[in-house]
Structures are given as C-alpha cells and as structure tokens.
C-alpha positions in Angstrom: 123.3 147.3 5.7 124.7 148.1 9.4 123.0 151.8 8.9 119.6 149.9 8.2 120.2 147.9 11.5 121.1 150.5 13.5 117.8 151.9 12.6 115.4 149.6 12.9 117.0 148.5 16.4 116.3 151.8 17.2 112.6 152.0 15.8 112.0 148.7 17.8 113.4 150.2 21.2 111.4 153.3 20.9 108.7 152.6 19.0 106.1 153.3 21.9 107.5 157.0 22.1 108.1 157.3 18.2 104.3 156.8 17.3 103.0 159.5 19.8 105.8 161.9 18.8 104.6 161.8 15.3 101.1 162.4 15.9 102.1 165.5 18.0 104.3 167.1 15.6 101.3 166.0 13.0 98.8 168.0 15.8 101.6 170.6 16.0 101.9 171.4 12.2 98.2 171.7 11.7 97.7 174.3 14.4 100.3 176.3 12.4 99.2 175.4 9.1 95.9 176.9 10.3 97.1 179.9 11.9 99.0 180.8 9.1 97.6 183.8 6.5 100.0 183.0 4.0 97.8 180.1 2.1 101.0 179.0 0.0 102.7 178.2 3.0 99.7 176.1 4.9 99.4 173.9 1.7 103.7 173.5 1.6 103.3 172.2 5.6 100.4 170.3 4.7 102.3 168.5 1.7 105.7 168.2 3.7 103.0 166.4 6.5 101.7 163.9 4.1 104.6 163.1 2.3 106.6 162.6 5.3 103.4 160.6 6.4 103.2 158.8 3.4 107.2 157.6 3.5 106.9 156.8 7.1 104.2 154.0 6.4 105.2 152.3 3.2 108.4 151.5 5.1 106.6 150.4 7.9 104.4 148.0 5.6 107.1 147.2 3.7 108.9 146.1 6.4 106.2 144.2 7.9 105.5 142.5 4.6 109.2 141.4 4.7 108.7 139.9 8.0 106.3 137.3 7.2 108.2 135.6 3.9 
C-alpha cells in the first residue's frame, strides 16, 4: 500500500516530464530497432516497446477508472 503511494505521488509530481520521457525513449528505440541488421533483435525491442507500452496504459486507465467510483 505505502509503495503504491509513493508512486503515484510521484507519477503526479512528474507527470509533465514522464510523458515526454516516454515518447523519446519510444523515438529512441525505433531509431535502433531500425538500424539494427539483426531482424530477431528489432522485433524483441519492438515487443519489449509495446508491452512496456501496453502495461503503462492499462494502469493509467485503470487508475483513472478508479477515480471516478
């Protein structure tokens, strides 16, 4: 319980500089997905991307959907 406060206290304090972070480091792992030969290791980054992606929303909806019961 005091761990899941302790994070969202600090999602709300840096939530402006969270958002932008993670679409850079999305940016940042494409540009390497696509300069990579190795095709096994573009689609591994590109998986890791979405699932991380993925996780990082449904907690924000379910969060939000929390919020308003």
């Amino acid at each position: 319980m005091q761990t899941t406060t302790k994070l969202k206290t600090f999602y709300q304090r840096n939530e402006r500089y969270l958002i932008p972070l993670v679409l850079l480091l999305g940016v940042l792992i494409d540009f390497i997905t696509f300069r990579t030969i190795n095709i096994n290791s573009a689609f591994l980054l590109l998986a890791l991307h979405w699932i991380t992606a993925g996780i990082a929303i449904t907690l924000l909806l379910f969060r939000g959907s929390q919020k308003t019961t």
